[in-house]
C-alpha positions in Angstrom: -25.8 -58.0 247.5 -24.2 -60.9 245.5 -21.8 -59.9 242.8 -21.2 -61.9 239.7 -18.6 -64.3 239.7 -16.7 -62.3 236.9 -16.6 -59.0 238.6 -16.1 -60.5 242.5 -13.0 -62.2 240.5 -11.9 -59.3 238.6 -8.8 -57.1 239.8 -8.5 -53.7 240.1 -5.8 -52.2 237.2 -2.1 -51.5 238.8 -1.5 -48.8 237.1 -4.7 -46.8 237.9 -4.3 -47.9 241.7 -0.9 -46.5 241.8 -1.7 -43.2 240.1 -4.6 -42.7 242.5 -3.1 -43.5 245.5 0.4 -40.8 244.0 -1.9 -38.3 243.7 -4.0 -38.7 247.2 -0.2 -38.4 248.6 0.0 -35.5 246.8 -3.2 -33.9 247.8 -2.2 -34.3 251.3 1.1 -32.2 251.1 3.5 -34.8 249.8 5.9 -34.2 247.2 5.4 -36.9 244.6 7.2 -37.9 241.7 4.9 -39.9 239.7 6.5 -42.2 237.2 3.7 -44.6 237.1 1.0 -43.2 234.8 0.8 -44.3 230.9 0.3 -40.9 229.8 2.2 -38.2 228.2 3.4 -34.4 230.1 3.2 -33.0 226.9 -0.7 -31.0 226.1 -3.1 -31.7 223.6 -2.0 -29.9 220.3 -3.6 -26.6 220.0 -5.5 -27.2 216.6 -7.0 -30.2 217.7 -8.5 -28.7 220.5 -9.2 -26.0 218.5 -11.2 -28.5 216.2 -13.4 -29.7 219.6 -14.4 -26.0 220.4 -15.5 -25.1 217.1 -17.5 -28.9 217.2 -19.1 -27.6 220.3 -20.2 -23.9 218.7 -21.5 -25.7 216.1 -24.0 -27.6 218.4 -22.0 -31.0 217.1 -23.4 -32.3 220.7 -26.0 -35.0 219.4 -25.7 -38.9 219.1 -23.7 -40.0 216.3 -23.6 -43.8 213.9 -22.2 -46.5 216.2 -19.1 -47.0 214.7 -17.8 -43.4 214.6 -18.7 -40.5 212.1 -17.5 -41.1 208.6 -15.1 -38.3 208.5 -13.2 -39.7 211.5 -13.6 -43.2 210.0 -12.0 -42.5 206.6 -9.6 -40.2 208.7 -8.3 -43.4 210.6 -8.6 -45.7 207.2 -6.1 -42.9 205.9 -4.0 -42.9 208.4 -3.0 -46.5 207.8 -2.7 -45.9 203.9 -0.6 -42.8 204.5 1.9 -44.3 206.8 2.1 -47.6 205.9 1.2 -47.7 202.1 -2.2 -49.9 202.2 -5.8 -49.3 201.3 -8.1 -49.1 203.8 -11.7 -48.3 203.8 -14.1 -46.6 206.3 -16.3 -49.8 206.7 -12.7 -51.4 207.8 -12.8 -49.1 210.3 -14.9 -48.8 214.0 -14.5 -46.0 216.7 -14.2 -46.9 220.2 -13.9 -45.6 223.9 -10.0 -45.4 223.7 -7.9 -48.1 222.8 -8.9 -50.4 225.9 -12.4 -50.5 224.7 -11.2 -51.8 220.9 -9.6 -54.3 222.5 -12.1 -55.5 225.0 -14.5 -55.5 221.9 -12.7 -57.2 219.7 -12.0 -60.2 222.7 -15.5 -60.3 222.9 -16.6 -60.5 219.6 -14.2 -62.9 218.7 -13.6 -65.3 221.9 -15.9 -68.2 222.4 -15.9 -69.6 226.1 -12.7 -72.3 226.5 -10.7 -70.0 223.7 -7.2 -70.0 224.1 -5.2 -66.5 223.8 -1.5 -66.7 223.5 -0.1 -63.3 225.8 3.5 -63.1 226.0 4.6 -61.7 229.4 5.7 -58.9 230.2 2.4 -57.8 229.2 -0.4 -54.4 229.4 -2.1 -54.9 232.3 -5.4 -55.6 230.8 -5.0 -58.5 228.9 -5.1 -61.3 230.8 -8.6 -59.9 231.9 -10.2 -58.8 229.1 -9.7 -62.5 228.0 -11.3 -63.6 231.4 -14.4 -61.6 230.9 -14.6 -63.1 227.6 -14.7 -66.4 229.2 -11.0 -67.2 227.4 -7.9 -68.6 228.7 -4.9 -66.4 228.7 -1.5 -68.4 228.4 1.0 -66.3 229.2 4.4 -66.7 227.6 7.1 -65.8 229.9 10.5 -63.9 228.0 13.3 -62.6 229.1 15.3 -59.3 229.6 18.2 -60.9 227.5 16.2 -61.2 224.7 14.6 -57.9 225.0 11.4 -59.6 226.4 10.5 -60.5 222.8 8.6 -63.8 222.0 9.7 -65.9 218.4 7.3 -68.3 216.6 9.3 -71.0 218.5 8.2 -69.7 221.4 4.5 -69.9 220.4 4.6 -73.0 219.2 5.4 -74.8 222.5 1.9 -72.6 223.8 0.2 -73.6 220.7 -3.2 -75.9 221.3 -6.5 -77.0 219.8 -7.8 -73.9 221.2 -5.7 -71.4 220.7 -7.3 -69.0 218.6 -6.0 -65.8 219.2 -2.4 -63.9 219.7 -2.4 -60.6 221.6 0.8 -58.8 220.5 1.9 -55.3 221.4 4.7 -53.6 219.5 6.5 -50.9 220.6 5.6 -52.3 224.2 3.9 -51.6 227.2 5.5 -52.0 229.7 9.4 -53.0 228.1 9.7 -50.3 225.8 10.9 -53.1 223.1 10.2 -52.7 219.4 9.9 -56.5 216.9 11.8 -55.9 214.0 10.1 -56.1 210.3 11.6 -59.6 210.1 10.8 -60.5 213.6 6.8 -59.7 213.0 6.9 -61.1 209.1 8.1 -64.4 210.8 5.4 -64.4 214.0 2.6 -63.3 211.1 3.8 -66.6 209.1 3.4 -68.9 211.5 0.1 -67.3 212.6 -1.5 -67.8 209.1 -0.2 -71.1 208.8 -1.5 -72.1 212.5 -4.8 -70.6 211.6 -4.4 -68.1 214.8 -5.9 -64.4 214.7 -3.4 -61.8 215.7 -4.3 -58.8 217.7 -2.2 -56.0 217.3 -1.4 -53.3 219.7 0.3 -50.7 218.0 -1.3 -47.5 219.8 3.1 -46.6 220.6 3.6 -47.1 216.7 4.8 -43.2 215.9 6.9 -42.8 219.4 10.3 -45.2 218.3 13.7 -43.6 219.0 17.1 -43.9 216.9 16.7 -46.3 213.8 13.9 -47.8 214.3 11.6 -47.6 211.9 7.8 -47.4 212.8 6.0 -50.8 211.7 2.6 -52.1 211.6 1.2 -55.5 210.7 -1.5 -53.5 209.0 0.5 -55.1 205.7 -0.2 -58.7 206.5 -3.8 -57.5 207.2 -4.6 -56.7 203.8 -3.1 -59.9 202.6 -4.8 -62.0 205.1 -8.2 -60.0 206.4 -9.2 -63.1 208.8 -5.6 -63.6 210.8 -5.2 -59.9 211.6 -6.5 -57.5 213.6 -4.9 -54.1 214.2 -5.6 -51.7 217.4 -4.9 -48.3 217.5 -5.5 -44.9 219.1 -5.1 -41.1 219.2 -3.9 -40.8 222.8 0.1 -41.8 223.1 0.9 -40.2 219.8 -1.2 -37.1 220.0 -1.7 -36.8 223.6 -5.2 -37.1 224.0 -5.7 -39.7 226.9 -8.5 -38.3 228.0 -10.6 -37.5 225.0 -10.8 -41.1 224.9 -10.6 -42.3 221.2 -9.4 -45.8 220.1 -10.1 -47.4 216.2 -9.6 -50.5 215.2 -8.6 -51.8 211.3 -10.5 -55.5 210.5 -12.5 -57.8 208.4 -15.3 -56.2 207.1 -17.1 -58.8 209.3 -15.4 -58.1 212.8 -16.1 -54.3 212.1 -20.0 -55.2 211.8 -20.1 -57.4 214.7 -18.3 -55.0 217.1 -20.7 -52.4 215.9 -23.4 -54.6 217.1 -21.7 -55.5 220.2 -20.9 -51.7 221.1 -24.1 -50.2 219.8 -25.6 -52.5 222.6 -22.9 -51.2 225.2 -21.9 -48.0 225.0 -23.2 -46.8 221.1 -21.1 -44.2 220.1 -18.2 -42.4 221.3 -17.9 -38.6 222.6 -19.4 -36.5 219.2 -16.9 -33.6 220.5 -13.8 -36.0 220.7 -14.5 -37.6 217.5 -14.1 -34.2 215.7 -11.0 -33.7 217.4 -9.7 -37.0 216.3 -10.0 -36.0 212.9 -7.7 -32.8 213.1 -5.5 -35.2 214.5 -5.7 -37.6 212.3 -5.8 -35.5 209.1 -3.4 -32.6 210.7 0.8 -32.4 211.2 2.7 -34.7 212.3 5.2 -31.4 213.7 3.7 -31.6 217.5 4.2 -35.7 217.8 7.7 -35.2 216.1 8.4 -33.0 218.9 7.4 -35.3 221.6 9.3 -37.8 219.9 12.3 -36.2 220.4 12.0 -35.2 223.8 11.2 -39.2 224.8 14.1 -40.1 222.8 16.2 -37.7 224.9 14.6 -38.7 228.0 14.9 -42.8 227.4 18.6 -42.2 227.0 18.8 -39.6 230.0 16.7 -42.8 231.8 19.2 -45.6 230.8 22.4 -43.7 231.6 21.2 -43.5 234.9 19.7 -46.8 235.6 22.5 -48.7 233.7 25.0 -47.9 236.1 23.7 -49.8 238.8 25.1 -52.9 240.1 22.9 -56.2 239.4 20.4 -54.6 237.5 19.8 -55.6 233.9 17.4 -53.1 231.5 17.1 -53.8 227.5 17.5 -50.3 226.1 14.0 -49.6 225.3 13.5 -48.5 221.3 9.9 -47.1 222.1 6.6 -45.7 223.6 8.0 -44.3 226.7 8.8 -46.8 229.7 12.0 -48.8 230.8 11.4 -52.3 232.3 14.8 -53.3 234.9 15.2 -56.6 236.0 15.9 -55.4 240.3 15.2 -59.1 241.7 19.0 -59.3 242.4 18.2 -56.6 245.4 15.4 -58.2 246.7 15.6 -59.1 250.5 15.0 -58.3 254.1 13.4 -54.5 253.2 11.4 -55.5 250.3 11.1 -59.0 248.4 9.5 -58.5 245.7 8.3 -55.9 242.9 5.3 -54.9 244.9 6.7 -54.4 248.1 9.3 -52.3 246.5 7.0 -50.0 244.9 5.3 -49.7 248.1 8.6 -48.6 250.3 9.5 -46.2 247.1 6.3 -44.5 247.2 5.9 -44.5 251.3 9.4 -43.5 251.9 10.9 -41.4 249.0 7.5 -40.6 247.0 8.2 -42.1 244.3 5.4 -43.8 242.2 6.2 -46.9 240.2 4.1 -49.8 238.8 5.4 -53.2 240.1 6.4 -55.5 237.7 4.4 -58.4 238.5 1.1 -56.2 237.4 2.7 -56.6 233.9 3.5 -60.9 234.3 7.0 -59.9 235.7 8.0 -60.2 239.1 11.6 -59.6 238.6 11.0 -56.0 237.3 9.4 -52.2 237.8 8.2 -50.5 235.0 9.3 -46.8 235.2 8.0 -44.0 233.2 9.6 -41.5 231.4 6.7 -39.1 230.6 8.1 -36.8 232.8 10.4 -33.5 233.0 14.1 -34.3 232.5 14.2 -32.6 235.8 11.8 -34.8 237.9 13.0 -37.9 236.0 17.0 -37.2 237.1 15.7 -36.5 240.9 13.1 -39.8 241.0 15.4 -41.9 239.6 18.1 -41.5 242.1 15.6 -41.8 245.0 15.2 -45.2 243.6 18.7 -45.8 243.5 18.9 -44.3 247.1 16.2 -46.9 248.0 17.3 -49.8 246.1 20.8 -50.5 246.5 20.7 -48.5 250.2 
């Protein structure tokens, strides 16, 4: 059978591969400590999943609109006006598969073939390819650890082009743990209106920020500028519902329409069940994801207190969602010479599951995890340290 080119091209995501092949270790008899996966320990709150079961005793089991119920529509609307003082409006709003599938939509209904999408590296996974399959360009911008991997508009003007039409930008981040300042973002969202370049925003970490910082949004410069801004957002890091799967995305009136039409010919709606849930999320207390905050504030300083103390290894304290991102190339060598072969003696030898940096534009580094126990955190993280500087 012949593939398409797009698929026969297309690579498999590093951090699903990794989790896969931790928990096939672990279903042999290995003892794994797996900080690899993008999810949270903690469960789903109790009243949300209370909300599901009474959805499914109600027979709430049928097809529902395209673009999400209304409820969880104007529940996500409000969730943008409550916490960040602005007025959206359901038809503002769409429902998707998670916050992958927002995104992926929103590439695809706005990317025409040739498009130019500026990605500053270290970056999610999925971005470079969810510009690919839009027939886009990604141009990665590389940063650095000294700067907390952060990009300025200086740095996107030397990317800019005739055909850059897009800016994918994801703050707190995946996979650094680094948080833009209000000033930083006011001056990136500046030069994009004056360039004329759409920003996507990635702000599915924007409740989980530790010690004073403050959790931002460029839902602001939306409502001033409806055209340049796009905001992407989700129930699953803040109210730890990976798996429920449900993403929404804030735009233009006319983006909303044309991702409705793009997903009612894809996927039409989301899970009825896990809509309902969102809502109690959405419209509930914020007590449960105040909890979990604290405990990943504890743990990212447990984290860096550990991996600050070893020699040649450089790690921006990260000031959100719920990863560290060292810079290890200093110990690269004879036993392992890059970020992938690193992660590959960690989990073979010690069983230890980490993402290799260069699945997130970075070679130099590993993205680690701290969604863990405090226990199984302490232990996997001097494995690593056995591994690295043994």
């Amino acid at each position: 059978m012949k593939l398409a080119d797009r698929v026969a091209q297309l690579k498999p995501s590093a951090t699903l591969s990794v989790s896969a092949k931790a928990q096939e270790l672990r279903a042999a008899g290995r003892e794994i400590f797996s900080l690899s996966v993008g999810e949270t320990d903690f469960p789903t709150p109790a009243y949300i999943c209370k909300a599901a079961q009474d959805a499914i005793d109600a027979g709430f089991t049928r097809y529902t609109p395209v673009p999400g119920i209304p409820e969880l529509r104007l529940a996500a609307a409000g969730y943008f006006n409550r916490h960040y003082g602005i007025a959206a409006e359901a038809d503002h709003i769409i429902i998707s598969n998670g916050g992958k599938h927002c995104l992926y939509n929103v590439c695809q209904a706005l990317l025409n073939p040739g498009d130019h999408v500026l990605i500053p590296a270290p970056y999610w996974v999925s971005y470079p390819p969810m510009v690919e399959l839009a027939a886009a360009k990604p141009v990665i911008i590389s940063t650095a650890p000294e700067r907390n991997f952060k990009v300025s508009p200086t740095d996107l003007e030397k990317s800019l082009t005739p055909k850059t039409r897009l800016l994918l930008l994801n703050s707190p981040s995946n996979p650094t743990g680094s948080c833009y300042g209000k000033e930083e973002l006011d001056a990136i969202a500046e030069w994009a209106v004056a360039r004329g370049v759409t920003v996507i925003a990635d702000e599915i970490y924007d409740q989980l920020v530790y010690g004073d910082t403050p959790a931002l949004s460029l839902c602001a410069w939306w409502q001033k500028h409806p055209e340049n801004f796009v905001i992407v957002n989700g129930v699953a890091k803040t109210f730890a519902m990976t798996g429920w799967r449900v993403g929404y995305t804030l735009g233009h009136p006319d983006l909303i329409r044309a991702m409705s039409r793009l997903q009612g010919q894809s996927t039409s709606n989301i899970c009825s069940v896990s809509q309902k849930a969102a809502v109690a999320a959405l419209n509930g207390h914020m007590d449960t994801v105040e909890e979990m905050r604290v405990a990943f504030e504890r743990r990212s300083a447990l984290a860096m207190e550990i991996v600050s103390a070893w020699p040649d290894v450089l790690c921006p304290r990260p000031r959100g969602a719920f990863y560290i991102f060292p810079d290890v190339h200093r110990h690269y060598g004879a036993r392992f010479s890059d970020s992938t072969s690193l992660c590959t003696l960690l989990l073979s030898e010690v069983g230890v599951a980490l993402v290799p940096g260069a699945a997130f534009g970075d070679d130099r580094c590993i993205r680690i995890s701290y969604a863990v126990s405090d226990d199984a955190l302490i232990k996997a993280l001097h494995l690593v340290e056995k591994v690295l500087l043994g």
